[in-house]
C-alpha positions as CSV (number, residue, x, y, z in Angstrom):
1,X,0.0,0.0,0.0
2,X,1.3,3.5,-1.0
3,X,2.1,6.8,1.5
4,X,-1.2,7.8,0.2
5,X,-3.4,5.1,0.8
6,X,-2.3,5.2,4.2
7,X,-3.0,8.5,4.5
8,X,-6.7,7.6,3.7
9,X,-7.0,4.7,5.6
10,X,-5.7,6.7,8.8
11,X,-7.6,9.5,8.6
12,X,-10.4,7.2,9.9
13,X,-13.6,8.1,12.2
14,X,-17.1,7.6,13.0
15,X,-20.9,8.7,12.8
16,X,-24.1,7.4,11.2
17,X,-25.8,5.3,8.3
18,X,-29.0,3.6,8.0
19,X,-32.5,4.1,8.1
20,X,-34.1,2.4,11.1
21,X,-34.6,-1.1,10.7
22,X,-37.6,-3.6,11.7
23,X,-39.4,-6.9,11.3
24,X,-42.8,-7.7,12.3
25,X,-42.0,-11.2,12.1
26,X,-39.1,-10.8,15.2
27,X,-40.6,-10.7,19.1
28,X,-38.7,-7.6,20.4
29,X,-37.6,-8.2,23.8
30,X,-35.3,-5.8,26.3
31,X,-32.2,-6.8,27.2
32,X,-31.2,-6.3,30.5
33,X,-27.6,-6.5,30.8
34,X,-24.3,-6.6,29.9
35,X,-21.9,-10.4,30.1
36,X,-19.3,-8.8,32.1
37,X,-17.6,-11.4,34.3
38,X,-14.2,-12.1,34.6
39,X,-13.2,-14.7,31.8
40,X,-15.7,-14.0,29.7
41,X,-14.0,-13.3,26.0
42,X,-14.9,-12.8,22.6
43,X,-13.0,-13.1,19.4
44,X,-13.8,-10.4,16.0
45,X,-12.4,-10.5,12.5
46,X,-11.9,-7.2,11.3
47,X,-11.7,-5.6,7.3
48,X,-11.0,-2.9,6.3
49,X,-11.8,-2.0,2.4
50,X,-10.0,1.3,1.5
51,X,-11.2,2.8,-2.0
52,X,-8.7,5.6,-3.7
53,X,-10.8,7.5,-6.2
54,X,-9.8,9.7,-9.0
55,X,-11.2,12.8,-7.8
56,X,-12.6,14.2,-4.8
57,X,-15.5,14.2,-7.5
58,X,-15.5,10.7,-8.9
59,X,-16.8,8.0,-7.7
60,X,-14.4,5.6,-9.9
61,X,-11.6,3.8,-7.7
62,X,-8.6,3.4,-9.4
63,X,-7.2,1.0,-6.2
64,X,-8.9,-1.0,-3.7
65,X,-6.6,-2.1,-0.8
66,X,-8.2,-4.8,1.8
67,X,-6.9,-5.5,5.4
68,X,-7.9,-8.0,7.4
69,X,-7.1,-8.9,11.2
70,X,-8.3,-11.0,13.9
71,X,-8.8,-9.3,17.7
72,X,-9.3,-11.0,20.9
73,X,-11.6,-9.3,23.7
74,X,-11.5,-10.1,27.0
75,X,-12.5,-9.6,30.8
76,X,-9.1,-10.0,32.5
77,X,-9.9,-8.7,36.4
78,X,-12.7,-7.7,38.7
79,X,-10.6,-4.9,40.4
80,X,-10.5,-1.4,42.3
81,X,-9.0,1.9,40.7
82,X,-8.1,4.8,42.7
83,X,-8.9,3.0,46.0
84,X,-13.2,3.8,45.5
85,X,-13.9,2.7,41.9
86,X,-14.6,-1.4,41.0
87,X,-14.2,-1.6,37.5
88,X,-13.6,-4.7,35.4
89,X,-10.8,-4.8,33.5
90,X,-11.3,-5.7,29.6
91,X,-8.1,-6.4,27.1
92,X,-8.2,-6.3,23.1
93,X,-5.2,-7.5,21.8
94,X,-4.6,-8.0,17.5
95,X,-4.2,-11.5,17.0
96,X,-0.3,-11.9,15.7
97,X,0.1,-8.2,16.6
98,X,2.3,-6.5,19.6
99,X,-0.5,-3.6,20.7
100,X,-2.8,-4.3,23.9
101,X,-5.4,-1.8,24.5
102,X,-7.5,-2.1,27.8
103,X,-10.8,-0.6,29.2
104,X,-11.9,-0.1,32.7
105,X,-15.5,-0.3,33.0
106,X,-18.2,-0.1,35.7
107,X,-22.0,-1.5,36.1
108,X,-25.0,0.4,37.6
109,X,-28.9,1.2,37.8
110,X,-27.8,3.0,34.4
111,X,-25.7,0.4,32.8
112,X,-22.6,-0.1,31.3
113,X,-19.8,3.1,31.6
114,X,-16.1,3.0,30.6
115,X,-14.3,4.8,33.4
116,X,-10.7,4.7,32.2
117,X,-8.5,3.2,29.4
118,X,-4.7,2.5,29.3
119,X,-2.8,1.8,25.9
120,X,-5.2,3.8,23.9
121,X,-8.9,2.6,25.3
122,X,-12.1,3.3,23.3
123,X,-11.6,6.3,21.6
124,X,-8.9,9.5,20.3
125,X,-9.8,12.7,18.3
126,X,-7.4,13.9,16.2
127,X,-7.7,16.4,13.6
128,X,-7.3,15.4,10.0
129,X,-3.8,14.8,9.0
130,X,-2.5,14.8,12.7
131,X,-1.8,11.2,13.0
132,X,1.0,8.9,11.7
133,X,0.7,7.5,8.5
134,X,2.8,4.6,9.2
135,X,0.3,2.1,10.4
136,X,3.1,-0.2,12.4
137,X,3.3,3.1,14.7
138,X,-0.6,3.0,15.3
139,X,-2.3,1.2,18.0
140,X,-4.8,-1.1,16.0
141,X,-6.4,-2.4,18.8
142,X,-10.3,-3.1,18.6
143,X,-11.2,-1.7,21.7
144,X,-14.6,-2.8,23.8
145,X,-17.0,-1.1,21.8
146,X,-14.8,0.8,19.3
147,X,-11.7,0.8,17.7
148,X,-8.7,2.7,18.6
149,X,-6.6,4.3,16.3
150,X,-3.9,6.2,18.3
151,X,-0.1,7.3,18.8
152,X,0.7,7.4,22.8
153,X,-0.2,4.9,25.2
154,X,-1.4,5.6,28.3
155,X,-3.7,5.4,31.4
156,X,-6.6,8.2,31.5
157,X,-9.7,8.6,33.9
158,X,-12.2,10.5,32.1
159,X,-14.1,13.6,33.2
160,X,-16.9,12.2,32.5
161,X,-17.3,8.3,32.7
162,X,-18.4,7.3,28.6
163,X,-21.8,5.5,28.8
164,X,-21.1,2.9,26.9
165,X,-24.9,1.1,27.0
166,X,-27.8,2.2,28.6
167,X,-29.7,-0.5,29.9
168,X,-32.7,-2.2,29.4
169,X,-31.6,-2.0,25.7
170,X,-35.1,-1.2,23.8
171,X,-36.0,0.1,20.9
172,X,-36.0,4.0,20.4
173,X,-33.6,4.2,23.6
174,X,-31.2,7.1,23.2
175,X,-28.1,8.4,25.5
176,X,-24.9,10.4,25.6
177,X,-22.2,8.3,25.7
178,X,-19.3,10.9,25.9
179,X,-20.0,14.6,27.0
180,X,-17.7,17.2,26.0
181,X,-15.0,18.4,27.9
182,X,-11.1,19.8,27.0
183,X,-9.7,19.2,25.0
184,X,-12.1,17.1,22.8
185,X,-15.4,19.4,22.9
186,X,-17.2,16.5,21.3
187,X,-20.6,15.0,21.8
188,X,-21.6,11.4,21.3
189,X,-25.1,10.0,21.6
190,X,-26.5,6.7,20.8
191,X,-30.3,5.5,19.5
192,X,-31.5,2.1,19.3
193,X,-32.6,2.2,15.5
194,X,-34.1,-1.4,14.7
195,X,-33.8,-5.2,15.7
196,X,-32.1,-7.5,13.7
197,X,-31.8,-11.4,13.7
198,X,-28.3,-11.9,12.5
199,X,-26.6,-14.9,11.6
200,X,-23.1,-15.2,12.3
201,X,-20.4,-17.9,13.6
202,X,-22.8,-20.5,12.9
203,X,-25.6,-19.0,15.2
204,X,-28.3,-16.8,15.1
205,X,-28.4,-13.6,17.4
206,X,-31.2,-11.4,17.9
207,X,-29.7,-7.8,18.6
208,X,-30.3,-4.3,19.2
209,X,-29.2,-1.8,16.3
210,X,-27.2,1.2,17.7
211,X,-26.6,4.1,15.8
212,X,-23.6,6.8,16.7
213,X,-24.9,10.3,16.4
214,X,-21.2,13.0,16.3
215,X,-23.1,16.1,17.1
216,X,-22.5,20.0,15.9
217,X,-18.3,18.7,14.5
218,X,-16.9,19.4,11.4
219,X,-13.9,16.6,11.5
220,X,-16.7,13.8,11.5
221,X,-19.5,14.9,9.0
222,X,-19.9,12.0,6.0
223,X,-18.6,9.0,8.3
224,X,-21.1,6.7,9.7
225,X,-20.8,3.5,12.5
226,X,-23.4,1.0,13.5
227,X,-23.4,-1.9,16.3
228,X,-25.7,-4.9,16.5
229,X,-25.8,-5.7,20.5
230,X,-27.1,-9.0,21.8
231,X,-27.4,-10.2,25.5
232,X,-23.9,-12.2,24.7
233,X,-22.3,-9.0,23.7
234,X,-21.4,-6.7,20.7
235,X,-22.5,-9.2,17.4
236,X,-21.2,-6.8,14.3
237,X,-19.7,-3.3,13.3
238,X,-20.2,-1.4,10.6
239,X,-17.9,1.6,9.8
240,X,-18.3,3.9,6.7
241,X,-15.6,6.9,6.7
242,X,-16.2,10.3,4.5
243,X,-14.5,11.0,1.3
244,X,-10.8,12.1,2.2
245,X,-8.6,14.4,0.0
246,X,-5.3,13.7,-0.5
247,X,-2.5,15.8,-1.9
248,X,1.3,16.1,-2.6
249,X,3.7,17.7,0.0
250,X,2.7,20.5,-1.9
251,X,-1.3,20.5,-1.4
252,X,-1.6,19.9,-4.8
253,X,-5.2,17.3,-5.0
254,X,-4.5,14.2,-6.0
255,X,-7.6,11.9,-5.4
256,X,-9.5,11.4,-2.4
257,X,-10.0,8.1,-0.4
258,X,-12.7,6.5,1.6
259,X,-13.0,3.1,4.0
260,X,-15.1,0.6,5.3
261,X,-15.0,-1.7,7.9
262,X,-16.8,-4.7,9.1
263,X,-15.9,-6.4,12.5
264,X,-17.7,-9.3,13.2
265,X,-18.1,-12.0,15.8
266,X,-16.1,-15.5,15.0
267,X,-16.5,-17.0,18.6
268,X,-16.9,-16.4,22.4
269,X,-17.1,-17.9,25.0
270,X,-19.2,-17.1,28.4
271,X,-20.1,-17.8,31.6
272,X,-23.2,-15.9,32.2
């Protein structure tokens, strides 16, 4: 892959997609809660489908590039942070790979919240451009319930605990899952769009449709993300970035790029 493929691929981020999706032939029921128990893991194939187009204009790709990895999820540790806070500690490690990213997460009445992250956790903002184009230098974990693309490692307790889930998951459910605050004055939500049966590793899961709203930011308009949640966990991952320009050293436009990625569910294994 070329210096400006990468710079496509790495310009990566997240939003919305789809229209909201339902089946009158599917019993909707809530789901109440999240597997989170020590030694519970789950296992994801990840592909990423990068598209360099002619023009920021065209919509003919003159090279496709495809990358595909394998990540392993897991709840390593029931344990207590700054002496108040139990949190359970989940890893996502790249199969084959050397980067370990890991999330700190808490239940209650509200559900599921990510209090901290070391290695990279769920999620970094940087402006287009800002980070490294040479992928072996980015953290590719998948992250708990996003992936990480990021340059330092390190441990972080958040202003503002993410809200990862809001439980009972139900249809037309909607939440903040990250508030704003320096020095990424961003807002998240998430709305429960639809209910899908899905098939996937040999079995059939009935999940939750989640769509990421990116309110009132510029860096993040044209890019869209969607999770499929069942009661064992997150099922599927869609990720559609916006159309990219890329240029010489000298600005001059020189195509634009766009990718996709699907991370999907190969195995697990709980103890509910």
């Amino acid at each position: 892959m070329n210096t400006h493929t990468m710079k496509g691929l790495l310009l990566i981020s997240f939003i919305t997609l789809a229209a909201c999706t339902y089946d009158k032939n599917i019993s909707y029921e809530s789901i109440e809660s999240f597997p989170i128990k020590v030694g519970n893991s789950w296992e994801y194939s990840s592909m990423s489908i990068v598209k360099i187009y002619e023009s920021e204009l065209s919509n003919i790709a003159i090279e496709v590039d495809t990358i595909s990895r394998n990540y392993i999820v897991r709840v390593e540790n029931d344990t207590i942070l700054n002496d108040t806070m139990r949190v359970f500690q989940f890893s996502s490690t790249r199969v084959g790979g050397k980067y370990k990213s890991i999330e700190y997460c808490y239940w209650d009445s509200a559900g599921l919240h990510t209090y901290a992250n070391s290695s990279g956790g769920s999620h970094v903002f940087p402006k287009k451009g800002f980070i490294e184009t040479n992928i072996e230098k980015v953290n590719e974990s998948f992250g708990v319930f996003s992936p990480v693309y990021l340059l330092e490692a390190d441990f972080t307790v958040f202003p503002i605990s993410r809200h990862n889930l809001k439980f009972p998951l139900e249809l037309h459910s909607k939440w903040t899952y990250t508030f704003p605050y320096s020095p990424f004055f961003l807002q998240i939500d998430k709305e429960i769009v639809g209910y899908e049966n899905i098939k996937i590793a040999n079995r059939n899961f009935s999940c939750y449709k989640i769509k990421w709203i990116y309110l009132e930011n510029k860096f993040f308009d044209g890019m869209t993300i969607f999770d499929w949640v069942s009661s064992e966990g997150l099922i599927k991952r869609e990720i559609v970035g916006g159309r990219s320009r890329l240029t010489t050293p000298d600005g001059e436009s020189i195509g634009s790029s766009q990718l996709t990625e699907i991370i999907a569910l190969t195995s697990l294994s709980l103890s509910l």
